[in-house]
C-alpha positions as MATLAB code, in Angstrom:
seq = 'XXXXXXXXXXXXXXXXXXXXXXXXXXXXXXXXXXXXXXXXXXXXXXXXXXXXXXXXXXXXXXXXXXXXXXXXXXXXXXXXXXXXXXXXXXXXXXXXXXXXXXXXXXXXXXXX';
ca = [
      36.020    2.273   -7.959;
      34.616    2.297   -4.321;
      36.707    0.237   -1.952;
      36.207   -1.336    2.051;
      39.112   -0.086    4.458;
      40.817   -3.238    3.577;
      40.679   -2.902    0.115;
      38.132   -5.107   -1.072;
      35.476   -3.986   -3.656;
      32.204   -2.633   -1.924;
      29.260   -4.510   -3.179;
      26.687   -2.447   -5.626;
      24.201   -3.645   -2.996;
      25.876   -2.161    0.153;
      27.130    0.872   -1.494;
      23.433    1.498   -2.201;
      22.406    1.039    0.592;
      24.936    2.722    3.139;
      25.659    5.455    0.821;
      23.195    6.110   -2.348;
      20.341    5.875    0.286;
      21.856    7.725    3.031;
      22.931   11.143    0.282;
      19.364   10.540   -1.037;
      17.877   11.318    2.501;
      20.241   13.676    3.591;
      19.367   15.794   -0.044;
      15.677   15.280    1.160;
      14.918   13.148   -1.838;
      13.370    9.903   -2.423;
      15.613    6.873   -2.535;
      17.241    5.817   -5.693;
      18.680    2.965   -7.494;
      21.496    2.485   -9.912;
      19.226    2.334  -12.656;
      18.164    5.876  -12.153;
      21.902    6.670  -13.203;
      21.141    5.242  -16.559;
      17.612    6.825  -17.722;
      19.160   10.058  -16.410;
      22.250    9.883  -18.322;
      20.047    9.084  -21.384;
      17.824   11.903  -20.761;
      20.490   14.235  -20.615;
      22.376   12.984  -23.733;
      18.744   13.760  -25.485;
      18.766   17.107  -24.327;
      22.365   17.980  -25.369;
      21.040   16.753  -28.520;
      23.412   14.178  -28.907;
      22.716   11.371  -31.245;
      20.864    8.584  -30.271;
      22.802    6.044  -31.280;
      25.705    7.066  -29.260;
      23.577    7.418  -26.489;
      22.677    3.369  -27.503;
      26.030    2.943  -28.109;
      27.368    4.002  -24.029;
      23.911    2.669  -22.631;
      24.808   -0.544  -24.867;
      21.394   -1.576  -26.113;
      21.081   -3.312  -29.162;
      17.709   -2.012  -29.954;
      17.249    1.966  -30.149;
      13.610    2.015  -29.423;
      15.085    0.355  -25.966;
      17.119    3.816  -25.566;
      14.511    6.199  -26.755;
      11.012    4.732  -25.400;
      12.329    3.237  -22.203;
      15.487    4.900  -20.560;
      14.862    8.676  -22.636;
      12.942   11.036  -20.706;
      11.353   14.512  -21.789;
      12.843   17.417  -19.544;
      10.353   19.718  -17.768;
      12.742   22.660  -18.761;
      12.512   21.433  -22.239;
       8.904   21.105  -22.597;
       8.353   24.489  -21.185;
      10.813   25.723  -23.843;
       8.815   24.136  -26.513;
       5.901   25.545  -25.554;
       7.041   29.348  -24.801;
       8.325   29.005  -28.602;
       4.681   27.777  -29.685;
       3.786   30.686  -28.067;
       6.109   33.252  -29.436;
       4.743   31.921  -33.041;
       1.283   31.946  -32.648;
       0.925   35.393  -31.740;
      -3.241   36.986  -32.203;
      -1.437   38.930  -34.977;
      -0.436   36.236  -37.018;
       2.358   33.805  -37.137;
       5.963   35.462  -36.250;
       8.239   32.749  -38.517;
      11.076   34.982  -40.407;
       9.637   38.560  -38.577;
      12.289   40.614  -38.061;
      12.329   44.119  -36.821;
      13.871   47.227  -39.278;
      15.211   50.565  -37.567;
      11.942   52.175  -38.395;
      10.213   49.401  -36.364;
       8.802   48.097  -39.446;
       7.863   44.808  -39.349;
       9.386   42.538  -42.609;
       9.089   39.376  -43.766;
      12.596   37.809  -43.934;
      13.179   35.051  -46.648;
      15.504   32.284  -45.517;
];
């Protein structure tokens, strides 16, 4: 994909170095690697919600514990979701599952 001026392939090694290193710092993050590139893409298949074996299948690991307990990663924006739904259930006045609110502002239990 990424080319010298004389058309040779750049080396992963060089282009992480002289470019991957140099956008990290000029961002104001810490260095990266390749690797990153594949936990992130991972991570962010998970929170699509996209299976995980197609997520196996493009990282191609033959093992999907490999996918899910090494290279998947929990989002922060996720876990705050999860918990600001906890919290939106377990409410001081009882549980909220199936509330829904009438015109009269009645409170009724919804079957679903």
């Amino acid at each position: 994909v990424f080319s010298t001026r004389l058309g040779s392939p750049l080396s992963a090694d060089n282009l992480r170095k002289r470019q991957l290193r140099q956008g990290c710092g000029d961002a104001g993050i810490k260095p990266i690697g390749w690797h990153t590139f594949r936990h992130t893409h991972s991570s962010l298949l998970h929170a699509l919600g996209i299976p995980l074996k197609v997520a196996q299948a493009q990282l191609g690991h033959s093992r999907l514990s490999t996918t899910l307990e090494i290279y998947t990663h929990a989002a922060t924006d996720d876990q705050r979701g999860a918990v600001a739904k906890l919290e939106g259930i377990l409410d001081p006045n009882g549980p909220k599952f199936g509330v829904s609110e009438e015109p009269q502002n009645e409170k009724v239990l919804s079957v679903q």
